[in-house]
N, C-alpha and C positions, 0 to 999 in steps of 0.2 A: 504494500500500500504506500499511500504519498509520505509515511512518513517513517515507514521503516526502512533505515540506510540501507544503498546499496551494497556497502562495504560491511557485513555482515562478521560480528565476532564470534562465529560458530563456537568455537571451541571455548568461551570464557562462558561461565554461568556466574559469574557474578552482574552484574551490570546497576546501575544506579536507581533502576523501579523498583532494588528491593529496599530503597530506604523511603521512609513517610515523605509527607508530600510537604516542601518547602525544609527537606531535613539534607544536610551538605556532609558532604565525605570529604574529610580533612587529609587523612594521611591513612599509610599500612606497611606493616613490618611482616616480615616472612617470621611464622612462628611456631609450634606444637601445640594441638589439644592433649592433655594428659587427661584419659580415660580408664576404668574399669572395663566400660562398657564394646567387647570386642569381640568381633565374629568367632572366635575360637573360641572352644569350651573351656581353656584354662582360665582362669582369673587372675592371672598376674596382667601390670596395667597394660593399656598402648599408649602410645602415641603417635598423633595424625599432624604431619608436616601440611602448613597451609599460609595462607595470607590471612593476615588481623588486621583489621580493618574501623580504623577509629572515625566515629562519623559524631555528628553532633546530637542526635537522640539515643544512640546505638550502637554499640560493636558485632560485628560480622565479621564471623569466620568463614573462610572459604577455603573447604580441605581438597591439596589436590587430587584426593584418590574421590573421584566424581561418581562413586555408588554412595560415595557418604551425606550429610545433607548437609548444604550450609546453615550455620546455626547465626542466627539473631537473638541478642541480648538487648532487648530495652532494656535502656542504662533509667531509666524511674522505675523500675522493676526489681533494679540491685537493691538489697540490705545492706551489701557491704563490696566493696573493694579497696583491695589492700596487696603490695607487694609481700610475697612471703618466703623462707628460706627454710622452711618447716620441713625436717629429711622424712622424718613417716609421710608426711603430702607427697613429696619428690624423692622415691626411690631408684631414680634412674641413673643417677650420678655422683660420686662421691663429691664432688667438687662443691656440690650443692646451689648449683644457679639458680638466681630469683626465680619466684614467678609470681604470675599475675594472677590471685586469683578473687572470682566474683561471683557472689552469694545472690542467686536472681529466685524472683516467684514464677516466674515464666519464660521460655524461651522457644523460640517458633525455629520451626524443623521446615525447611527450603529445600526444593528437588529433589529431595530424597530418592535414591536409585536414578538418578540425572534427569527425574523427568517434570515439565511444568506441571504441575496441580496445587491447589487449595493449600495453604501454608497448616501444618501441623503442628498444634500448642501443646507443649509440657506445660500444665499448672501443679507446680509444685516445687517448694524450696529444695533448689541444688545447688552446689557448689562447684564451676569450675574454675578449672584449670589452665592456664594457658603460659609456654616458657617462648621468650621470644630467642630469635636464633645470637644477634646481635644482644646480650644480656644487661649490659651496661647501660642501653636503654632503658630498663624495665622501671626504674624509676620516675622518669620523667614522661613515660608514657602515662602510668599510675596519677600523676599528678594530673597531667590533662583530663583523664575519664573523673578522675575528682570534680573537677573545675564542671567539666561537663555534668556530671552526676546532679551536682548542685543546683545546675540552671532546671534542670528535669525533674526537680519535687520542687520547684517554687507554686505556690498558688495559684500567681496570677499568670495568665497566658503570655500578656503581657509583657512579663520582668521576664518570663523565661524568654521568649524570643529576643529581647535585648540583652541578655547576657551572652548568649547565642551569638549575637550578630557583633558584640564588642570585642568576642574571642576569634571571629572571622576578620574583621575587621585589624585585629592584632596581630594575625596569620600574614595579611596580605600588607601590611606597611612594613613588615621585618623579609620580606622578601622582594623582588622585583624581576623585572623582566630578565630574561637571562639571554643575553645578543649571540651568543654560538648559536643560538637558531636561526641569525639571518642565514639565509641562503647563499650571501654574495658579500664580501670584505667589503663592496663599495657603497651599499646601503646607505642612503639616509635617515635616518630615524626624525621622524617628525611630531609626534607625539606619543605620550604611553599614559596609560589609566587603568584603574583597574574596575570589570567587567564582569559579569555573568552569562555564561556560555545556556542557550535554553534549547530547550527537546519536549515534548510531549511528560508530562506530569516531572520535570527533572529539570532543575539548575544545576552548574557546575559552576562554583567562581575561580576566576584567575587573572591572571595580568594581559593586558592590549596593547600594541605596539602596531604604530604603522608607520611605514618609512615611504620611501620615493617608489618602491618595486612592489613591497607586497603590505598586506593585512595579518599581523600574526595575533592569535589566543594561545596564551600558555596556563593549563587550567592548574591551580595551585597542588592538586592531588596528582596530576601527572597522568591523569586518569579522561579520556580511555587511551590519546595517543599525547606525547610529553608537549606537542605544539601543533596548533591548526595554522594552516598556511592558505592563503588565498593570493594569487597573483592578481595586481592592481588591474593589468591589462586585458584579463582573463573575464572582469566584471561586467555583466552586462542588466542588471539591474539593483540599485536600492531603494531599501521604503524605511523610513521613519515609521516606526511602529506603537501601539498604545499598549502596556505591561502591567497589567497589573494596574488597570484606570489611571497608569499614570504614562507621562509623555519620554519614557525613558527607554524605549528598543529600537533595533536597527536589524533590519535583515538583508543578506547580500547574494544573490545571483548570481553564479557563471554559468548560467544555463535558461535560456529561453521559451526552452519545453517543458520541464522539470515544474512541477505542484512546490517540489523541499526545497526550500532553499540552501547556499553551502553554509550557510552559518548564520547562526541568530542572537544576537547578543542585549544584557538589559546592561546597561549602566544603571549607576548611584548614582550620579549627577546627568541633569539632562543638557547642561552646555558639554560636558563630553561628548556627549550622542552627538547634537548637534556639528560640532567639529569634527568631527570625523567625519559625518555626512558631509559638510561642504567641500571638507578636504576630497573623498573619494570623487564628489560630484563636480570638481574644478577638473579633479586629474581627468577623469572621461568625457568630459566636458563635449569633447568631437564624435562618444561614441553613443552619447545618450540622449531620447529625444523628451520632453513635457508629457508624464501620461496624466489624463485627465480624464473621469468621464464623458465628460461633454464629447472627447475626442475620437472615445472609444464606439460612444453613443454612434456618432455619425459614421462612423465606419461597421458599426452592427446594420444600422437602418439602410446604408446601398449594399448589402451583401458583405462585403468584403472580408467579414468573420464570424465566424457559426453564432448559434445559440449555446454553445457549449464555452468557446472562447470566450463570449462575452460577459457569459454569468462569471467564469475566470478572474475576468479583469473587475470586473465589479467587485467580486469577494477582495480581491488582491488591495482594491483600492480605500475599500471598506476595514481594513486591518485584521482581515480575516487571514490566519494562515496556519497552515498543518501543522506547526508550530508547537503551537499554541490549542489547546481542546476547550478551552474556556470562549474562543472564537475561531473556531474551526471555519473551513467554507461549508455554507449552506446553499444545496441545490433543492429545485421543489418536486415535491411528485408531480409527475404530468398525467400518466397513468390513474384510471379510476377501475380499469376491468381486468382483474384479476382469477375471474373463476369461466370466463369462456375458452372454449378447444383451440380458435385462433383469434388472432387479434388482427380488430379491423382500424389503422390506422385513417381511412377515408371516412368512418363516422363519427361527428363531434361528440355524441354519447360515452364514446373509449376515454374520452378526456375528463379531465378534474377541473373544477369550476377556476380559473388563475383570480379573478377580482375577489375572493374570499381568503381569509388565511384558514389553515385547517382547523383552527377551532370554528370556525363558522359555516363547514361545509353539511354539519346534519343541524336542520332546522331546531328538532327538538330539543341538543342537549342546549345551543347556541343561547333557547329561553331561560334553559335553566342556570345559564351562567350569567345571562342578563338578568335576573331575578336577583340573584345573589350581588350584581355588581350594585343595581341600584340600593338594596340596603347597604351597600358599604359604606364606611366612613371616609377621606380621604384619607392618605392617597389611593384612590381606589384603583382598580384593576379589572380584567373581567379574565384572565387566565391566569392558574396559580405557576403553571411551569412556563418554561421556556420551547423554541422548535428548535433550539440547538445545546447540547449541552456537553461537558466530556462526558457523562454516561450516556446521552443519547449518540455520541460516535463510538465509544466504544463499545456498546450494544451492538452495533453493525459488525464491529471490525474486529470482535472479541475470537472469533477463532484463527485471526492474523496476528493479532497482538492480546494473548493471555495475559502476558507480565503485564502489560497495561494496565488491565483490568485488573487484577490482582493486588496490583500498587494503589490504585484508584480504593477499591473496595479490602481495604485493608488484609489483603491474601483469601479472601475468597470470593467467590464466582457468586452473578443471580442466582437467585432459585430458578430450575431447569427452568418450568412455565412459564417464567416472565424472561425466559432469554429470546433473541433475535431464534425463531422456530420455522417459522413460515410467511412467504412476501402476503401473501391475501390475511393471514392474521394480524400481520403487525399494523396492515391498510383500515384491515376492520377496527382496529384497536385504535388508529389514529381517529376515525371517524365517530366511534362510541365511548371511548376510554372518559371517565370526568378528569382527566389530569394526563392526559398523551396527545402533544399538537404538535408532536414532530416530523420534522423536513428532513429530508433526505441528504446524503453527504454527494462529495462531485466521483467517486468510487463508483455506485453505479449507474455514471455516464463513462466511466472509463474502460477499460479493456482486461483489468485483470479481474479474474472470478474470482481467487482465493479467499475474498470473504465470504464467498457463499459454501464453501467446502471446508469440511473437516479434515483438512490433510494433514493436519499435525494428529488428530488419532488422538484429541484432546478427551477427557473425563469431565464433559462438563455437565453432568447427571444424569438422572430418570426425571420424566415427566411423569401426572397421576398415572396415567394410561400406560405405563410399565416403560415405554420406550426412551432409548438412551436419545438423547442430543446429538446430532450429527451434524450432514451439512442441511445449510435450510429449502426448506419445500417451496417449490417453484410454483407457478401458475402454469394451467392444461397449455397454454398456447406458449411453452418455451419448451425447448426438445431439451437444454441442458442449460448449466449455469452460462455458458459463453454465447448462445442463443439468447438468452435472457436479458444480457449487457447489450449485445447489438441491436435488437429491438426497442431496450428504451434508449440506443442512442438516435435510432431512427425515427422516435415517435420526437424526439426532442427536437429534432430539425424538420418536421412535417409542418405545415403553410400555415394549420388551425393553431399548432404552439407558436408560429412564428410570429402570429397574429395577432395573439391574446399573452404573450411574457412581457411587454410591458404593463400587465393589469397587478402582474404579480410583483415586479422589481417596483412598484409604484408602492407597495404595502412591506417589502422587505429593506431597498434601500431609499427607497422615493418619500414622495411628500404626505403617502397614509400611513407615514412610521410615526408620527406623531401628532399631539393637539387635536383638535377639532375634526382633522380627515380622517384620524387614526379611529375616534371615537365613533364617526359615523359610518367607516368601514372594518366595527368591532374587530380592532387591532390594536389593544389596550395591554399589555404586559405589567410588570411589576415593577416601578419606578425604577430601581435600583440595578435594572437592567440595561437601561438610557445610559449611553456618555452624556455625562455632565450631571445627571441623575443623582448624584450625592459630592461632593467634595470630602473624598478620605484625608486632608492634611488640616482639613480643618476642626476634625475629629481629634479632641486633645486625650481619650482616655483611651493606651494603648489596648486594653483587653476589647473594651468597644469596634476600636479600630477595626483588629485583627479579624475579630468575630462578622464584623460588617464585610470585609475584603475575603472572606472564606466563603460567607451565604454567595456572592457575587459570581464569584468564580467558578462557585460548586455549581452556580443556579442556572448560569450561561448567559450571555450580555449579547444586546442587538447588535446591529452593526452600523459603520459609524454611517449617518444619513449622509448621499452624496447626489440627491435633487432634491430641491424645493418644488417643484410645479411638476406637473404630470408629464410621465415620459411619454415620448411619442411612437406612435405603431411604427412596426418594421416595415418598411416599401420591400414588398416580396415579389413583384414579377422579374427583378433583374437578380441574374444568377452571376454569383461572382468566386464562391469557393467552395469546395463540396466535404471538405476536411467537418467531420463533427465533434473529432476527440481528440485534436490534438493543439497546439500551439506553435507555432512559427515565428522565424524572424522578424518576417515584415509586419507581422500581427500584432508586436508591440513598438510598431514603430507609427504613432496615432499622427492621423491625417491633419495638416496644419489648419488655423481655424481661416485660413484664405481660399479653403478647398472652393465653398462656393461662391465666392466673392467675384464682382463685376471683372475683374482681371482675367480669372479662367473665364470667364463667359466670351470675354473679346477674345482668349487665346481661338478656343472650340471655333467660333467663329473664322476665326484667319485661317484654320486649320480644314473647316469647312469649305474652304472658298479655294484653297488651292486643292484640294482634293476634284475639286468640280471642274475644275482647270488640268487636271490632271494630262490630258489627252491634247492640249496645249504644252506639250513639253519641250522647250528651246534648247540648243546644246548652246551651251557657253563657250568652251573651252577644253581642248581635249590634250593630254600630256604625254609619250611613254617615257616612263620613269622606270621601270624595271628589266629584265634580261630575261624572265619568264614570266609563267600566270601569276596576274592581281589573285592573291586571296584572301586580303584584311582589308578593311578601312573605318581610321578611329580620327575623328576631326576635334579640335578644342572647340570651348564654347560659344569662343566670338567669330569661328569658322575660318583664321585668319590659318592656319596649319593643320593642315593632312599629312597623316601617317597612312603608311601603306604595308601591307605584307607581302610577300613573294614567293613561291619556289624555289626562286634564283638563292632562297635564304636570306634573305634583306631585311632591312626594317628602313624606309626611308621617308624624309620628311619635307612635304613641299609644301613650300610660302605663296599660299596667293596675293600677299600685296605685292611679292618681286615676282611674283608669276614664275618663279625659279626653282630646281629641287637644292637643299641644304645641306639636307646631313644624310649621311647613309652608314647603316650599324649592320653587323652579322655575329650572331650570338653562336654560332655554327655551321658546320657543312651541311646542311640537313635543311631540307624547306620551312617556313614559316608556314601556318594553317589558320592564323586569325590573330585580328589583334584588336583588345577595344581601350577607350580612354579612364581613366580614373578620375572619379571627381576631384575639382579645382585644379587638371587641364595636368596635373605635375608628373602623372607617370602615366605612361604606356605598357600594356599587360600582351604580351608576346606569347602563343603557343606555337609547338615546335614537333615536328616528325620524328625529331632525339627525344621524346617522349618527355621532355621539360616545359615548362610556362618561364620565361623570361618578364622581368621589370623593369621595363628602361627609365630611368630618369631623366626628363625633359630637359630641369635645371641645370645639371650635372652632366646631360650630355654624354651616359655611360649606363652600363647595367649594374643595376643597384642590387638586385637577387634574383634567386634563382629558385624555382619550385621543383623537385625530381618528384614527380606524381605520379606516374603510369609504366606502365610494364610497352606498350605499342604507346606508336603515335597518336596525339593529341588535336584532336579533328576541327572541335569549335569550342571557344568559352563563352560566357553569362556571367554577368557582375549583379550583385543585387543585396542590398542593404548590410554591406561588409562579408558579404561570401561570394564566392568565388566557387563558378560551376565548372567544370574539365570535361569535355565527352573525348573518349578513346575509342580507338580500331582496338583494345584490348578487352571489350567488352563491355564496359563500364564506366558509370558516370560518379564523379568526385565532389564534394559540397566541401570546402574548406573554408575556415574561419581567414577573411581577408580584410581586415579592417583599415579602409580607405586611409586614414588621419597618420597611422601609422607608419604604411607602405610613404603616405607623401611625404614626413616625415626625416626621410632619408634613414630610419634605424632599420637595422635586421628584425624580419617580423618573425613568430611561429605561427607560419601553419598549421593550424590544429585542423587533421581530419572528422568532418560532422558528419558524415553521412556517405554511403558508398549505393551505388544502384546496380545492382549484374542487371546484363541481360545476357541472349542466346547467342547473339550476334554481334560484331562492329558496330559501335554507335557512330554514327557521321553524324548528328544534328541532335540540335537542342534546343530550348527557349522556356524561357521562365515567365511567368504569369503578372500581370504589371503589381496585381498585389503579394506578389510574393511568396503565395502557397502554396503555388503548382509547377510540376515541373514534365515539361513532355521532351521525350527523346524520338528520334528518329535511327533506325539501323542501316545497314546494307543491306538484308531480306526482307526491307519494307515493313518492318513491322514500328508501327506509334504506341507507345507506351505512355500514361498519364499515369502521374506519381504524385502523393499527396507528401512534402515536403517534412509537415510536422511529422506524421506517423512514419516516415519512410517504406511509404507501406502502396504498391501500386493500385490504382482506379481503375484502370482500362486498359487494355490491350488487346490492338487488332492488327487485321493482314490489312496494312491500310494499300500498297502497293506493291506493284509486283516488282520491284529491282529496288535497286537503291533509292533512300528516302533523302535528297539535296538539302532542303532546307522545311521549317515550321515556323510557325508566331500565332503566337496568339492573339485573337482580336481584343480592340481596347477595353471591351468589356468581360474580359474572359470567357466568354460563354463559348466561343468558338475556337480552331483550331486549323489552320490551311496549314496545307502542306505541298510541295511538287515532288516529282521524282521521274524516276529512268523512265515511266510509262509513259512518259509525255504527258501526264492530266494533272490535274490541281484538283486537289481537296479536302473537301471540308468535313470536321470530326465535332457530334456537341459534345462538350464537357461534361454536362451532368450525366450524361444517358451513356456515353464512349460509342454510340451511334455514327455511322458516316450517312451523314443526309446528304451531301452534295457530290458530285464528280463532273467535272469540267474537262473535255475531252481538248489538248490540246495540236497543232496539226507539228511540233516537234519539242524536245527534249526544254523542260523551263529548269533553269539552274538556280536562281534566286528571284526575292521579291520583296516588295513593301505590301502593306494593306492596310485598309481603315474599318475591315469588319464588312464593306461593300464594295470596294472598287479596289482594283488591285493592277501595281505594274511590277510586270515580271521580265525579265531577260532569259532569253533562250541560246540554245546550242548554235545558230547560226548567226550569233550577236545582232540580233534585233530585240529592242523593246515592244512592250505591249498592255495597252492599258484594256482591263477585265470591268464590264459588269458581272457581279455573281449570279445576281438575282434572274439578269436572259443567258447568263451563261454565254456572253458575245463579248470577242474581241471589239473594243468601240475604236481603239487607235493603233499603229503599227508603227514604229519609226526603227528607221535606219541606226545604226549605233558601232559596235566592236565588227572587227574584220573575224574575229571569234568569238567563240563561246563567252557569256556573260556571267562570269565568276561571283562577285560578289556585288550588291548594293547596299546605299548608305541614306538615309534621308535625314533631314536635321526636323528638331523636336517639331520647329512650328511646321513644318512638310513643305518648307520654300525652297528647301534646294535638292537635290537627287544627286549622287554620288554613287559613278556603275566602275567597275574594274574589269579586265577580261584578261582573255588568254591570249589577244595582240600585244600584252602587255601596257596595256598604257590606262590611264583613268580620264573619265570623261565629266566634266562635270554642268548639270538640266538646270532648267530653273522652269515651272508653271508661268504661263502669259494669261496675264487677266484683262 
């Protein structure tokens, strides 16, 4: 699940859910249990070598022989501890080493035989034993669990938590950062503070440090690895976070796909928070854009990102995160029919009312909760629970994360009956339950099942009806748990939820979350669940406090409101991305708010009008500059220098103000195969038949680096929101992390590989989707392949032509997909369906093309242009052009100018007459 790491410590059974909840692991020393109590019949003692582990409620032992259980010692449970040298106690050694030992009423028995279940209590005065290996210790450990002991029989909850936090506190100012963790002698260190590392029901404190390169946490127990490292350049998102209703967390990104973030941190002071936020936020400054809802908004309502992405970025925005269970993300049922054979997506009946919250979707209890609200006093309320809570996620997710649960519910599990049992019970239970109005998590909108299965082979009881707890029971119309996830991802993006989820995001994060709308769209919660809903520092009576900030936490808190005025319907006839479960680059790169401003209206316009002109195409000026076939052309912005690619293996650069060629570069014996420009005009991006991409630097006048990517040659690239696409004759297409700011930069970049595509065949072509999420390939056995970016995962594929596929683009609305090839025809592929509706017979071989989604000019094998209606399928204009084949073309954004390359070698450059 989103928040179990991928980097899993199979082999450690200790892990920090087995201490209470807000309770910190200080330190642990390799040590012996001194027991009686030992699998052999004799009764002379043992002892069991393990880690002792002094935490601030509790010591835990963890022996390494893993059929033994780890033993917990609530330290408010000791009568006594005391160092002792008592030889009848310790008859193992003449020498007589201390030991530690501690008089408890209770002590709970963990994994026993290595396996997760219900924590098992001794209630009963025993005495152990424990020799640490280092002996000399033994004293000063004893004094700490003292000191500890103390703060754990105070009265108040209060003084105990502050004594608690003074000896934390006096932990972390006698120690400090320790800089052998930089990575590099040359680091700058820019600031250090000390932090709280968070995880689901778990803090770990320790010391922060960020320099010029990276992010470092070094958590004071060492615990689980001695330092977390984050590279600064590696970051691709942060969010100032709410912790604890207060304004004191930061969480940090290197991954655009990913629910978990790499790390989550709460400071003590929130001008720490703050600094380092501006600090990471300056240093990426070139790699990071404004996410807003508003931004996010308009990019949901033209298509441009699911129903899935968008509740995403809401939660994200909202302060909601895996994190965190006290504000987990909350997704809604959409689903209302759970007990028919199949599910009918096309009748509005299948669906759940979205303008109701689930307390209000059965009429009758709705009165009886309205009943009850109007006699209340204020602050009144009209639901005693929450739709999100950590026991309401960990209810779902309890056969993923046992320990969770566990940790949560003090070592033991629901009663079987009221565990997560079955989808149509827990539906019904939301709908009837006087006290269950819970929302769904984003789990199942996602792709793994394992919360639906018992594959851990967990004990997590009998029900009355005699039957053990397994995985949960599905509805008739899902063949299996992974059936299941895919159907509600596809009801989630069907036209009736696309059409009615802002009724719901208006009541969760919108303007029926509170006051007046809230009351009239009975969506009334428990004050204390509101941000800003209590001010906890103004609360002078620590017990108070604590006890306020516990109810809160345990009870689950809305989220933070991010509209005021009602959100608007999604415009669903334009289709623009078909991704439903996953996230992408460009998907958090949110649309400027000039998207619809009179500016693009005059561009669309100019762009209009020379497309209409099209078949008015003038030669300007025609060059040859090369020794073989044009196969690149990358122009800067102000169109004053063309780059060109070659065969010949050239990279050359020609000035239309001197109308002269300039420079000419050769990275190799080996052909070039494409080359495009990088933003702010400073580099040049070279792919090569020696299976490398080259970077030339404009400024500098030299190759700045080198990519070795491919096993074969390197056919076409795609640039798009700092990645960098490769298609090879070696099968396969490449995604690397190319961050524009960098590369111009003039520094050595890492190419971090994202993503890899096989196919069956040489890929020759490629093109990426203008928003980012789609990625279609072309092969040499003609087969079109569409691939959804986030998922890595393909859409469509078809025999789209019979020989080689030359080139594809997609139209500006993504819906469509041209492509030419050896058949001589041109056509057209829809995206949603992977359907070929079109085919345009042409009378020879078309090599490249521009398009506007209707009008199309293409270059063919006997270097003539030709401009296409699609819609009659007719040639409307022919002109003369290359004494050969028509290799590559270029058109600039606004489509005023046409730039064709050929295999007479030379570049000719058009311009539309109006």
């Amino acid at each position: 699940m989103a928040f179990i790491r991928k980097k899993e410590r199979s082999k450690e059974r200790f892990s920090l859910l087995l201490l209470d909840l807000e309770e910190y692991y200080f330190e642990q020393h390799t040590a012996y249990q001194l027991t009686t109590r030992c699998s052999s019949q004799n009764s002379a003692p043992c002892k069991f070598r393990g880690s002792f582990k002094v935490c601030s409620k509790s010591v835990i032992f963890e022996p390494e022989d893993a059929s033994q259980p780890i033993l917990k010692i609530p330290l408010k449970d000791c009568r006594r501890i005391e160092a002792t040298e008592d030889n009848e106690r310790n008859p193992f050694t003449e020498s007589k080493p201390p030991c530690i030992s501690m008089e408890s009423r209770q002590v709970y028995l963990i994994k026993d035989g290595n396996v997760v279940a219900p924590y098992k209590i001794e209630r009963s005065d025993q005495d152990i034993l424990f020799q640490l290996e280092i002996s000399r210790k033994t004293e000063d450990v004893v004094q700490t669990l003292l000191q500890l002991h103390r703060a754990s029989c105070l009265d108040k909850l209060g003084d105990q938590t502050a004594m608690i936090a003074a000896n934390l506190q006096s932990r972390l100012a006698r120690t400090s950062f320790d800089k052998n963790s930089f990575q590099s002698v040359s680091e700058l260190p820019h600031m250090e503070c000390e932090a709280e590392m968070i995880s689901p029901l778990v803090t770990n404190p320790g010391h922060v440090c960020i320099t010029d390169q990276n992010l470092y946490f070094q958590p004071l127990n060492g615990y689980p690895d001695s330092a977390v490292q984050i590279r600064l350049h590696s970051v691709r998102r942060i969010y100032k976070r709410r912790h604890g209703l207060r304004p004191l967390g930061l969480e940090v990104f290197c991954s655009e796909t990913d629910l978990c973030s790499d790390i989550y941190l709460k400071f003590y002071h929130t001008k720490d928070r703050d600094e380092l936020y501006y600090y990471i936020a300056t240093f990426l400054e070139n790699h990071m854009a404004e996410h807003t809802a508003e931004s996010y908004m308009l990019q949901w309502q033209k298509g441009h990102i699911s129903n899935y992405q968008y509740l995403l970025h809401l939660n994200n925005l909202a302060d909601r995160s895996v994190n965190d269970l006290s504000q987990y993300p909350v997704f809604p049922w959409v689903i209302s029919d759970y007990s028919s054979p199949r599910l009918d997506l096309m009748n509005p009946a299948t669906f759940r009312d979205f303008s109701k919250p689930i307390g209000a979707l059965n009429t009758e209890r709705l009165e009886r909760l309205l009943a009850r609200y109007r006699d209340m006093p204020d602050p009144r309320f009209m639901y005693g629970s929450h739709y999100s809570s950590p026991g309401y996620v960990l209810f779902y997710l309890v056969r993923v994360a046992p320990e969770h649960m566990l940790c949560l519910q003090n070592g033991r599990y629901d009663h079987a009956d009221r565990m997560f049992n079955s989808i149509a019970e827990t539906w019904k239970n939301c709908l009837e339950g006087a006290t269950d109005f819970k929302e769904l998590i984003p789990e199942f909108y996602g792709k793994d099942s394992s919360f639906l299965q018992n594959e851990l082979n967990l004990n997590l009881g009998k029900r009355q009806g005699g039957c053990c707890v397994g995985d949960v029971v599905l509805p008739p119309w899902a063949a299996d748990a992974e059936d299941f996830l895919e159907k509600l991802r596809s009801a989630l993006e069907t036209q009736y939820v696309s059409e009615h989820l802002h009724e719901w995001i208006d009541l969760v994060f919108g303007y029926k979350q509170k006051g007046s709308e809230a009351i009239a769209a009975h969506n009334v919660f428990h004050p204390l669940t509101y941000e800003g809903g209590i001010d906890c520092d103004s609360i002078e009576d620590p017990d108070q406090k604590i006890a306020m900030l516990t109810q809160i936490l345990e009870f689950g808190q809305t989220p933070r409101q991010l509209f005021t005025t009602a959100h608007p319907q999604r415009i669903t006839p334009r289709f623009h991305n078909v991704s439903t479960a996953t996230t992408s680059s460009s998907e958090l790169s949110p649309l400027s708010p000039s998207e619809d401003s009179s500016f693009e209206d005059l561009t669309e316009e100019s762009k209009k009008m020379a497309w209409s002109n099209m078949s008015k195409l003038s030669l300007q000026s025609s060059h040859k500059i090369h020794k073989e076939a044009v196969t690149g052309i990358a122009v800067t912005c102000s169109g004053s220098a063309i780059f060109t690619t070659s065969q010949d293996s050239t990279l050359k650069m020609f000035s239309r103000d001197t109308n002269a060629l300039q420079r000419s570069v050769s990275f190799s014996n080996m052909a070039l195969s494409s080359c495009l420009m990088l933003p702010e005009d400073q580099t040049v991006v070279c792919s090569s038949w020696d299976n490398n991409v080259y970077f030339y630097s404009v400024a500098f006048g030299r190759r700045q680096d080198t990519l070795m990517g491919h096993d074969d040659a390197i056919s076409q690239m795609c640039w798009k929101d700092d990645q960098l696409y490769t298609a090879s004759w070696d099968s396969t297409v490449k995604v690397w992390r190319c961050v524009a700011a960098d590369v111009n930069s003039n520094k050595r970049s890492q190419f971090e590989l994202l993503a890899e595509f096989e196919h069956d065949a040489g890929v020759n072509c490629i093109a990426v989707s203008p928003a980012g999420t789609l990625l279609a390939s072309g092969t040499k056995d003609g087969i079109l392949s569409i691939w959804d970016i986030g998922s890595l995962s393909p859409l469509h594929q078809l025999n789209c032509h019979s020989g080689k596929i030359h080139q594809m683009a997609f139209s500006p609305d993504s819906r469509h997909i041209l492509s030419v090839g050896e058949d001589s025809s041109l056509k057209v592929t829809d995206v949603q369906t992977g359907m070929l509706i079109s085919t345009v017979p042409a009378e020879e071989e078309q090599r490249c093309f521009c398009w506007d989604g209707n009008t199309v000019i293409s270059g063919g094998q006997s270097g003539d242009l030709r401009v296409w209606d699609l819609l009659s399928s007719k040639v409307t204009q022919k002109l003369p052009a290359h004494t050969g084949a028509v290799t590559v073309m270029w058109m600039s954004e606004q489509c005023s100018t046409v730039i064709t390359g050929g295999e007479d070698k030379q570049i000719m450059l058009w311009k539309p007459q109006y």
